[in-house]
N, CA, C and O of each residue as an XYZ file, in Angstrom:
696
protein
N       3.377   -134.478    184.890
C       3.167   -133.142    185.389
C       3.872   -132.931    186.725
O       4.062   -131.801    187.175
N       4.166   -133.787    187.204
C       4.505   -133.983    189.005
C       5.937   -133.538    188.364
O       6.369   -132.388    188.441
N       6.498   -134.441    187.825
C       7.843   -134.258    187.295
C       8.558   -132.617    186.798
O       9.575   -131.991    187.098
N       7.869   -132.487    186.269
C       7.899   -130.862    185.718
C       8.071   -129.663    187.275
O       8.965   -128.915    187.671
N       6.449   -130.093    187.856
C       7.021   -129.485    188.931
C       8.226   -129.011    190.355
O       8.589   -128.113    191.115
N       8.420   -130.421    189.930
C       9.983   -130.665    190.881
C      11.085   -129.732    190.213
O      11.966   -129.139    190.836
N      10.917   -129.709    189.054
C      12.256   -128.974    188.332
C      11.702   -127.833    188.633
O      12.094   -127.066    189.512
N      10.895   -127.702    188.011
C      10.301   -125.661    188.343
C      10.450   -125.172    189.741
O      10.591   -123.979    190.010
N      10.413   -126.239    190.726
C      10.731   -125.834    192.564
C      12.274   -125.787    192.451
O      12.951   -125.205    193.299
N      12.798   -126.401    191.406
C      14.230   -126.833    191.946
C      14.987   -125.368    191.667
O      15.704   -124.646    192.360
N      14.405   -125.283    190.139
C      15.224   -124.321    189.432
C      14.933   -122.792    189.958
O      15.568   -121.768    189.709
N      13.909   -122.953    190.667
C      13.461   -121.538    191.644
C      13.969   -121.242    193.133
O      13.906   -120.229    193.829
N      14.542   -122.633    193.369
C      15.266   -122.598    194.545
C      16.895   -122.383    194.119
O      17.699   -121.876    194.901
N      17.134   -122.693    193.215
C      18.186   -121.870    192.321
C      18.454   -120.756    192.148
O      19.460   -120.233    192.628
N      17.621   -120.168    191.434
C      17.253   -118.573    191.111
C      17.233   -118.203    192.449
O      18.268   -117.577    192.677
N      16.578   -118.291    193.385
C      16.843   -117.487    194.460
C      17.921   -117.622    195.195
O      18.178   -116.761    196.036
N      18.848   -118.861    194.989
C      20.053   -118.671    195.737
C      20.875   -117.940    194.865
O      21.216   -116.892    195.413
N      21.252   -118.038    193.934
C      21.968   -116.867    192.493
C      21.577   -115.543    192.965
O      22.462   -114.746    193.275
N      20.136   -115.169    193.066
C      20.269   -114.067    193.657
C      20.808   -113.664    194.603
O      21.536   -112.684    194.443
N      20.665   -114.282    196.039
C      21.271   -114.025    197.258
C      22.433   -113.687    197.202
O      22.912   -112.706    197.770
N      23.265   -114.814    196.201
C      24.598   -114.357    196.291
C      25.061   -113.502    195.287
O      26.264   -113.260    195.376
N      24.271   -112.791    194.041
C      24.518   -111.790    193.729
C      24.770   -110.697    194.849
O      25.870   -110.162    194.988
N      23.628   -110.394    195.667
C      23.320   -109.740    196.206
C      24.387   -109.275    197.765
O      24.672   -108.304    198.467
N      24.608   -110.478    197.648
C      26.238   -110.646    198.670
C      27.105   -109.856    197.768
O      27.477   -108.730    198.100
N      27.376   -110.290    196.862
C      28.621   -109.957    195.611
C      28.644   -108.321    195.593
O      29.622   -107.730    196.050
N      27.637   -107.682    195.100
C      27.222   -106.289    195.347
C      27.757   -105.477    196.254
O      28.375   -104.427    196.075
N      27.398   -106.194    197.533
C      27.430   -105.627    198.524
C      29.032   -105.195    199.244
O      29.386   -104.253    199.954
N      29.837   -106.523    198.602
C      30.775   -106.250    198.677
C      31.964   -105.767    198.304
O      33.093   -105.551    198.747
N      31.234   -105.660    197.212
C      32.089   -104.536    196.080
C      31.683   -103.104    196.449
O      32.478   -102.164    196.454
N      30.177   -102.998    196.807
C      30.481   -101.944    196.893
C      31.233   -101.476    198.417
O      32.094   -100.609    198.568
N      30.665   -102.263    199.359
C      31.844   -101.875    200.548
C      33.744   -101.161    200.379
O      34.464   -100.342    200.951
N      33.814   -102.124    199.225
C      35.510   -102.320    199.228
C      35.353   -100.862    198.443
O      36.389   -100.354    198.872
N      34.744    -99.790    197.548
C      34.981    -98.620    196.953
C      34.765    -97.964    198.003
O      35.699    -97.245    198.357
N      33.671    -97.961    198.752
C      33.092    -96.637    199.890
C      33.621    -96.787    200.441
O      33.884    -95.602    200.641
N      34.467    -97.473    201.348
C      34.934    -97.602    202.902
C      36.597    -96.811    203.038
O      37.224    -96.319    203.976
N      36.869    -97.012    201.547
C      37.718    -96.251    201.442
C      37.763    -94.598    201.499
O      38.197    -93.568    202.015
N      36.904    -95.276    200.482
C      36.533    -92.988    200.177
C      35.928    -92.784    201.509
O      35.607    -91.600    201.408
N      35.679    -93.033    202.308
C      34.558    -92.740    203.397
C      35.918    -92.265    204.808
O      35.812    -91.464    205.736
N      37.185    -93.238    204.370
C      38.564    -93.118    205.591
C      38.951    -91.752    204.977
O      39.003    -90.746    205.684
N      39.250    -91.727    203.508
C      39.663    -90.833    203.560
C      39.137    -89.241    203.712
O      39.811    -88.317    204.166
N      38.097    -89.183    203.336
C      37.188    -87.889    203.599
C      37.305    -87.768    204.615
O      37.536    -86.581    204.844
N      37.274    -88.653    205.950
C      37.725    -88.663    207.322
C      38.989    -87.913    207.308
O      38.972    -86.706    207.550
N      40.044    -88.510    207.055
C      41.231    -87.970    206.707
C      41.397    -86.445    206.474
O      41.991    -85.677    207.230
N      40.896    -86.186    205.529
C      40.643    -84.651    204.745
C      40.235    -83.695    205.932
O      40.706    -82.581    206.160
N      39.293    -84.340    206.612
C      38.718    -83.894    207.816
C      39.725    -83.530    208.724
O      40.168    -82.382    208.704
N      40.100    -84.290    209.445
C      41.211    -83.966    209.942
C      42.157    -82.896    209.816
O      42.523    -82.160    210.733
N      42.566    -82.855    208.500
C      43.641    -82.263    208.083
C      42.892    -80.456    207.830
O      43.467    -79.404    208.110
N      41.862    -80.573    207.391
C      41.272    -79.168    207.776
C      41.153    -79.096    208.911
O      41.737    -78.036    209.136
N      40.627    -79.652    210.344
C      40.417    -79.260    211.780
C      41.766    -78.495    212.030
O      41.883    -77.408    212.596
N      42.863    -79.353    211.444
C      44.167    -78.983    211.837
C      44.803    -77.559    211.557
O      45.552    -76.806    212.179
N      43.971    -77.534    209.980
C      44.859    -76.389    209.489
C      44.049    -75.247    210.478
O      44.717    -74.388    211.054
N      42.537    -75.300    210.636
C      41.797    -74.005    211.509
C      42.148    -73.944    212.767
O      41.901    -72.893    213.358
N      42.792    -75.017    213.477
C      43.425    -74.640    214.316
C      44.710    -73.968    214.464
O      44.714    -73.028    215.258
N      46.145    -74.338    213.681
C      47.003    -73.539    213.617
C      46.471    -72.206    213.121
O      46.968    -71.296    213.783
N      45.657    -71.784    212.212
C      45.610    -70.388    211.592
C      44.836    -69.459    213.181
O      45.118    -68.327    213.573
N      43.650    -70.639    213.899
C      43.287    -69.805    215.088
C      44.479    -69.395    216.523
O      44.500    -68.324    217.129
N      45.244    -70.423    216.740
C      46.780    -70.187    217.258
C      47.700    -69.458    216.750
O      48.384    -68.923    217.623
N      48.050    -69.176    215.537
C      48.633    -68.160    215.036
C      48.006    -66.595    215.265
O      48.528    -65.525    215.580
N      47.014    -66.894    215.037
C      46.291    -65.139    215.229
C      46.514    -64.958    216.433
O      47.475    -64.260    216.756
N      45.601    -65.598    217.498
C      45.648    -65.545    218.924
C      47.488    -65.244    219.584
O      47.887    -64.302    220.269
N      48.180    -66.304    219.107
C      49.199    -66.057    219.630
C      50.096    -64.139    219.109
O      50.693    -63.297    219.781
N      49.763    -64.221    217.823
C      49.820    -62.739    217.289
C      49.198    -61.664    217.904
O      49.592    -60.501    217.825
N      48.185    -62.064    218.543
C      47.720    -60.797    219.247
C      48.167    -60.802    220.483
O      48.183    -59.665    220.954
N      48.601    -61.767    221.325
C      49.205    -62.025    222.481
C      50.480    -61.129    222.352
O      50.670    -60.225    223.166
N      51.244    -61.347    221.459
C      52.714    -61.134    220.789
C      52.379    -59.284    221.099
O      52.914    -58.889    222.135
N      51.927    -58.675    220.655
C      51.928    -57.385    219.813
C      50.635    -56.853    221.203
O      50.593    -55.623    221.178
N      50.025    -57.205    221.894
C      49.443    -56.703    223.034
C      50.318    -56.080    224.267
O      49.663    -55.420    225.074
N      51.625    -56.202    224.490
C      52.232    -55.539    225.557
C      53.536    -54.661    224.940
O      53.547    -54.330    223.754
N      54.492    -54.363    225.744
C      55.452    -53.893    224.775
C      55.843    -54.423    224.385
O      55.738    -55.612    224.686
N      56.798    -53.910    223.168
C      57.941    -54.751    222.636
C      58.917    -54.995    223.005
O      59.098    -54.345    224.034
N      59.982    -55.766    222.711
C      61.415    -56.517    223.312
C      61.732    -55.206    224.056
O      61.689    -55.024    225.273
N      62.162    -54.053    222.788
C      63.202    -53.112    223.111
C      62.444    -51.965    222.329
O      61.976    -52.056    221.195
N      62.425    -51.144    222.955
C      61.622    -49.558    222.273
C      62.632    -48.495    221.696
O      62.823    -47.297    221.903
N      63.266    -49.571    220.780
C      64.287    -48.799    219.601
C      63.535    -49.551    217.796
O      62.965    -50.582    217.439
N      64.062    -48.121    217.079
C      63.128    -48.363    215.900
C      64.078    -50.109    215.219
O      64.953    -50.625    215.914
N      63.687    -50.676    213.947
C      64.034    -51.741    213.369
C      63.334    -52.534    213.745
O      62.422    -52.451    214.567
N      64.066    -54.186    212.615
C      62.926    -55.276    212.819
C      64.143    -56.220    213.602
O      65.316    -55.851    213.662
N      63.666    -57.417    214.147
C      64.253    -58.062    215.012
C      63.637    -59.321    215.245
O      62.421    -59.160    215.346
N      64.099    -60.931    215.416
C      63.816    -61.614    215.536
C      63.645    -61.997    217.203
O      64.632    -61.813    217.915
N      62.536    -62.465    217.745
C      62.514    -62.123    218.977
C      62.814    -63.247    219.707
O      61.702    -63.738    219.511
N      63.248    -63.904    220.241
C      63.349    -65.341    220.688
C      62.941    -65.597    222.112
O      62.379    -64.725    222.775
N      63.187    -66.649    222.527
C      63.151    -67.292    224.053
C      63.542    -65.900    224.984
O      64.363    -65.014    224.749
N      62.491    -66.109    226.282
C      63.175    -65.012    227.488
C      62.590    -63.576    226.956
O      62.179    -62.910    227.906
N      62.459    -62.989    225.821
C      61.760    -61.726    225.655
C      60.187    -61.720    225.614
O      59.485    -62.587    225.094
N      59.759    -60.559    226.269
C      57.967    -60.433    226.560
C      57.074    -60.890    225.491
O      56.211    -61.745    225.693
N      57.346    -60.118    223.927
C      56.432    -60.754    222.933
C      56.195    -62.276    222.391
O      55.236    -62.647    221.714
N      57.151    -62.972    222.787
C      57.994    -64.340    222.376
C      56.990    -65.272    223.738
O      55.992    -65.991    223.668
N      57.614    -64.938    224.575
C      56.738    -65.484    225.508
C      55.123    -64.876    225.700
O      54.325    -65.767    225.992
N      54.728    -63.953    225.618
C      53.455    -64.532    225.672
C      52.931    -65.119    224.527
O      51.989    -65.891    224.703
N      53.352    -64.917    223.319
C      52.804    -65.693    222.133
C      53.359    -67.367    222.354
O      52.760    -68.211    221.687
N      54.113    -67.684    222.971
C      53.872    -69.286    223.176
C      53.434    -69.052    224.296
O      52.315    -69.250    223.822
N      53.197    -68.788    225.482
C      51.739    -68.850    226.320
C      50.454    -69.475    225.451
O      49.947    -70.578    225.658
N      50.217    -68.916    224.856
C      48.793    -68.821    224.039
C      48.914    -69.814    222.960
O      47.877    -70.056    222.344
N      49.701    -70.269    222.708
C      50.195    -71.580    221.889
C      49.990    -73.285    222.912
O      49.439    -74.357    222.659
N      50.702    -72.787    223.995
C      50.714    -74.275    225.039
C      49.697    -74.345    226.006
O      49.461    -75.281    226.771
N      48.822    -72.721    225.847
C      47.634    -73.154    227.043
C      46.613    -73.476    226.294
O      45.996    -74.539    226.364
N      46.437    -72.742    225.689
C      44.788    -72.769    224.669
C      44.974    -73.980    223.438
O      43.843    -74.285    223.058
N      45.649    -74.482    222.963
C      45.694    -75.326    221.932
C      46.273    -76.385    221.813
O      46.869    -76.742    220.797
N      46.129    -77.209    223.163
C      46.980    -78.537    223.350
C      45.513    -79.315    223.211
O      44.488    -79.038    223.833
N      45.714    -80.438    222.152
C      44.167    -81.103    221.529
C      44.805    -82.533    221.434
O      45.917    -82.931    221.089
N      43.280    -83.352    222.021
C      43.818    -84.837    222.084
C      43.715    -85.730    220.519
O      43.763    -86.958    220.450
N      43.533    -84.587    219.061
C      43.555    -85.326    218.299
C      44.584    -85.768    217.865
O      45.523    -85.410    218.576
N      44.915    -86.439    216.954
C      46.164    -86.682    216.089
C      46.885    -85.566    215.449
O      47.332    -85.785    214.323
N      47.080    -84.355    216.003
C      47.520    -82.900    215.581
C      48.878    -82.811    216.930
O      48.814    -83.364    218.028
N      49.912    -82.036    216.458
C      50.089    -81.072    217.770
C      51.175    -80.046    217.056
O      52.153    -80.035    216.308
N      50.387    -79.282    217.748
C      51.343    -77.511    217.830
C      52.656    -77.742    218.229
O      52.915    -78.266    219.312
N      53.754    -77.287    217.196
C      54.819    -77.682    217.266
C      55.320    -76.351    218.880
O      54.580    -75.368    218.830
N      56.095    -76.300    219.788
C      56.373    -75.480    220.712
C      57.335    -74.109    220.084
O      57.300    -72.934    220.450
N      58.270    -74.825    218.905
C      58.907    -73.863    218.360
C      58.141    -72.635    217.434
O      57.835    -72.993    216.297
N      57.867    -71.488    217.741
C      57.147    -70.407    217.139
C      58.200    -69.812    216.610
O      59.344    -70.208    216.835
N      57.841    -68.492    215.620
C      58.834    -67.518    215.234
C      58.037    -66.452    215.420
O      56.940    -66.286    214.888
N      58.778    -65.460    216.450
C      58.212    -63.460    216.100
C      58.903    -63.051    215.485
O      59.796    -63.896    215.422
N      59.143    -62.297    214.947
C      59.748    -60.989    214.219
C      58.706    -59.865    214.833
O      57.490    -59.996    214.976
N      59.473    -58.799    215.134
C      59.086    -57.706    215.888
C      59.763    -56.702    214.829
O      60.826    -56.791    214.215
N      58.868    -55.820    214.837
C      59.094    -54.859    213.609
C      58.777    -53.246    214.490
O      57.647    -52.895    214.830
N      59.798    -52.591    214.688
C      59.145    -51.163    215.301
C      59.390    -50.220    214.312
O      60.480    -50.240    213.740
N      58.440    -49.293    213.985
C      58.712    -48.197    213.295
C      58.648    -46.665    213.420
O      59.152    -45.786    212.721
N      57.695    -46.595    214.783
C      58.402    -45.617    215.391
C      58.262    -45.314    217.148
O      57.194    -45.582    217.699
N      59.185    -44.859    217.781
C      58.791    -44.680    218.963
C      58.124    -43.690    219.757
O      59.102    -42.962    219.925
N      57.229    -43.133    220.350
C      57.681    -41.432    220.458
C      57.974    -41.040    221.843
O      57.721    -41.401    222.992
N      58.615    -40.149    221.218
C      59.397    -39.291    222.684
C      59.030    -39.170    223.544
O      57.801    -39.097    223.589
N      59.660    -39.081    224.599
C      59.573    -38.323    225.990
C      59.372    -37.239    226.283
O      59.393    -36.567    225.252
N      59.136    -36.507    227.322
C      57.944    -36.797    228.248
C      56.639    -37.098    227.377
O      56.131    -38.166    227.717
N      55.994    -36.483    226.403
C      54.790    -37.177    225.863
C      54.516    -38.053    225.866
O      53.341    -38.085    226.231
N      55.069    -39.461    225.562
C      54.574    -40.657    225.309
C      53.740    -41.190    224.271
O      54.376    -40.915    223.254
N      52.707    -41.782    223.923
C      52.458    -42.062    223.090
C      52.115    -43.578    222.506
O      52.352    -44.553    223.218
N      51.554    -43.733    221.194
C      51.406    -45.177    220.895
C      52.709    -45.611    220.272
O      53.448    -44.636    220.139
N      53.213    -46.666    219.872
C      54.263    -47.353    219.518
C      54.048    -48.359    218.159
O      53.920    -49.582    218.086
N      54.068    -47.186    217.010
C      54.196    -47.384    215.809
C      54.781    -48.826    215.189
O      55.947    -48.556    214.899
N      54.522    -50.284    214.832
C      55.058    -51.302    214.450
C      54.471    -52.288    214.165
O      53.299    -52.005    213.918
N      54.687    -53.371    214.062
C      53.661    -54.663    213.857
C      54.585    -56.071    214.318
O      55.792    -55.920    214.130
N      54.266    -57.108    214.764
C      54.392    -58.189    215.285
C      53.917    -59.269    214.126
O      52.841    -59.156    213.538
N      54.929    -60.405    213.860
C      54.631    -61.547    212.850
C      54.864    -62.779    213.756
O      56.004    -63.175    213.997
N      53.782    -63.359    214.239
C      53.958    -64.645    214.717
C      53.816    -66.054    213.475
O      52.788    -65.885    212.820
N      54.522    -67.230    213.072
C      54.459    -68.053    212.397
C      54.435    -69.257    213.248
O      54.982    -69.217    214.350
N      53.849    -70.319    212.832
C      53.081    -71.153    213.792
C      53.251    -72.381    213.120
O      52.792    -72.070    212.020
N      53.539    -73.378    213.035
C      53.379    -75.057    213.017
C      52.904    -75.816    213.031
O      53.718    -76.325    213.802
N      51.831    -76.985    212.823
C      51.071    -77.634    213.111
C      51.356    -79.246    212.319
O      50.962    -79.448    211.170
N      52.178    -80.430    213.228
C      52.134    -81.674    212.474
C      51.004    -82.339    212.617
O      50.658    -82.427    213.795
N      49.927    -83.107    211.440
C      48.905    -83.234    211.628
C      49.219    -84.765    211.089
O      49.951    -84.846    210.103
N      48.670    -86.078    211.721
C      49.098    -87.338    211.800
C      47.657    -87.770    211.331
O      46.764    -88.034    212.136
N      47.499    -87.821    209.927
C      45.730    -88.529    209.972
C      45.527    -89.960    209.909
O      46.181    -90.501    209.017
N      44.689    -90.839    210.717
C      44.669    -91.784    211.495
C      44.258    -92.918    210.302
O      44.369    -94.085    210.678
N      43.982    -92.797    209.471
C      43.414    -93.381    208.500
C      44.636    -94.137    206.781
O      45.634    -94.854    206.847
N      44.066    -93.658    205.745
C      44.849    -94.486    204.609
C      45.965    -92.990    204.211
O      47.066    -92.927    203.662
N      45.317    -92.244    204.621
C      46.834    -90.891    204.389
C      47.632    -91.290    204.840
O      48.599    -91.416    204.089
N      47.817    -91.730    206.200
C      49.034    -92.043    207.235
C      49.705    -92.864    206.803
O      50.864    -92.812    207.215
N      49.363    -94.062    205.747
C      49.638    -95.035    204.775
C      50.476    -94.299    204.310
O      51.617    -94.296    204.773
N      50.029    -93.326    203.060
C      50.580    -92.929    201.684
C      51.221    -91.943    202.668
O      52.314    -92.415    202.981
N      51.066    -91.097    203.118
C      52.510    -89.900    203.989
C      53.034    -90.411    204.745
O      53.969    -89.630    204.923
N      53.194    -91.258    205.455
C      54.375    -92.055    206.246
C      54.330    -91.588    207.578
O      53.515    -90.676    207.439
N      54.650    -91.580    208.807
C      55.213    -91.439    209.648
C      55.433    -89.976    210.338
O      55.556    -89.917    211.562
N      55.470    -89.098    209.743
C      56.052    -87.604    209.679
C      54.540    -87.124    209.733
O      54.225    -86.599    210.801
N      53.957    -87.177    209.163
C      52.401    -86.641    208.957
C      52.789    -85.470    208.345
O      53.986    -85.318    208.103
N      52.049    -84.671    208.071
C      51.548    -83.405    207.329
C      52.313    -81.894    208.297
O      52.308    -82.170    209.497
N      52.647    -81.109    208.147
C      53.202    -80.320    208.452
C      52.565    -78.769    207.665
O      53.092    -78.333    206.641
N      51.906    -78.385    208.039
C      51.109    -76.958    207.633
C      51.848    -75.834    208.936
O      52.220    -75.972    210.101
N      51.770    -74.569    207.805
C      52.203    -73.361    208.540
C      51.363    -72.471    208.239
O      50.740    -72.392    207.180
N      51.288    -71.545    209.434
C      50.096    -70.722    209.202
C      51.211    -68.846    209.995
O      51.553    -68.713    211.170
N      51.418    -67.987    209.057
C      51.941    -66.598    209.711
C      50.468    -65.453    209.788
O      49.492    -65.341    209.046
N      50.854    -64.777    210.970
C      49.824    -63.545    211.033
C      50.563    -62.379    211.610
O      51.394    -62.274    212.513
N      50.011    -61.576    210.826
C      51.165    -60.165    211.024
C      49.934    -58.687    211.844
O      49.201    -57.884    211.266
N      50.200    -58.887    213.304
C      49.437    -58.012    214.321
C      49.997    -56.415    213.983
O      51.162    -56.583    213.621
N      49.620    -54.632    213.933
C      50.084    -54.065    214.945
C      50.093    -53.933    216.151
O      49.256    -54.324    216.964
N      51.109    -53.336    216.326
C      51.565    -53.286    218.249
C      50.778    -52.283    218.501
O      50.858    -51.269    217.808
N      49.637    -52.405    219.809
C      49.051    -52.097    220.327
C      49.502    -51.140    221.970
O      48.767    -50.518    222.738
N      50.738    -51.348    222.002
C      51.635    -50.846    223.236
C      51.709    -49.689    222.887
O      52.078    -49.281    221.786
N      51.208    -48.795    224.206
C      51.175    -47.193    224.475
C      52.162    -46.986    225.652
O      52.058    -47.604    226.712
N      53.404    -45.809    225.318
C      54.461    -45.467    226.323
C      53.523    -44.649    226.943
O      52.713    -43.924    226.365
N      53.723    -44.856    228.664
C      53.281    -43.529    229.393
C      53.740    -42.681    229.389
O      54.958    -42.778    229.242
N      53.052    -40.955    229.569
C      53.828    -40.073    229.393
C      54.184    -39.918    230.752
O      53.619    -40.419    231.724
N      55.761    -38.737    230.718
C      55.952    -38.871    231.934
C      55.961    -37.475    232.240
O      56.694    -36.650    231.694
N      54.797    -37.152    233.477
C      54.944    -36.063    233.760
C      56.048    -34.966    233.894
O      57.082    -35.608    234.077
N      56.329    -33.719    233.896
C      57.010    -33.208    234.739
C      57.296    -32.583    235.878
O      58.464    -32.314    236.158
């Protein structure tokens, strides 16, 4: 009977080490599925913060754009560049408000197109018929297993918003 019992301690000190290391085994399988999915949902994350930020820099900078006058108060559309009022304050509002220490950054190069459609005359004055298109940039670098599979370059999202011009000519007395 003594004999018997030794095996039944033995084989139970068995069984419970089999378990343990099932239980290791488990654990690490399941680590190696979640930890992944868990970087990348991180990832995903990211890459949405990024995109709501360019689409909130695009607007903002669009309303910046289309808040004072335009380049030139002749009718047509026009690409507005470096050195003209709408151009510059819409990257104002690009390099002050939206410089972020994540793995994102606002590219500096913007595009306006300035669109006037009508002006009105003198002496009356008047509002200034048109609309303003700011387009906006955003390379987004996610820190995780994306950065793996996209390489180097990261993600590149564009976000356009098309303002009217809000600029009123003074009239000029006579």
């Amino acid at each position: 009977m003594l004999a018997n019992r030794g095996e039944t301690s033995r084989t139970g000190r068995l069984r419970r080490a089999s378990v343990r290391g099932q239980g290791l085994v488990e654990v690490v399988a399941v680590l190696i599925c979640v930890v992944p999915v868990v970087l990348l949902v991180i990832d995903a994350g990211m890459i949405a913060i990024g995109a709501g930020i360019n689409d909130s820099a695009c607007r903002d900078a669009a309303r910046a754009a289309a808040s004072g006058p335009p380049s030139v108060l002749e009718k047509g559309q026009r690409l507005v560049g470096s050195g003209k009022a709408p151009h510059d304050r819409a990257i104002s509002v690009v390099k002050r408000i939206y410089a972020t220490n994540l793995p994102m950054k606002l590219q500096d190069k913007i595009e306006t197109i300035e669109t006037v459609l009508d002006v009105p005359a003198q002496p009356a004055g008047g509002a200034v018929d048109g609309q303003v298109s700011v387009k906006t940039t955003i390379d987004i670098f996610p820190p995780f297993l994306a950065g793996a599979i996209i390489g180097p370059k990261g993600i590149s999202l564009k976000s356009t918003h098309i303002v009217p011009i809000t600029y009123v000519v003074p009239s000029q007395a006579p």
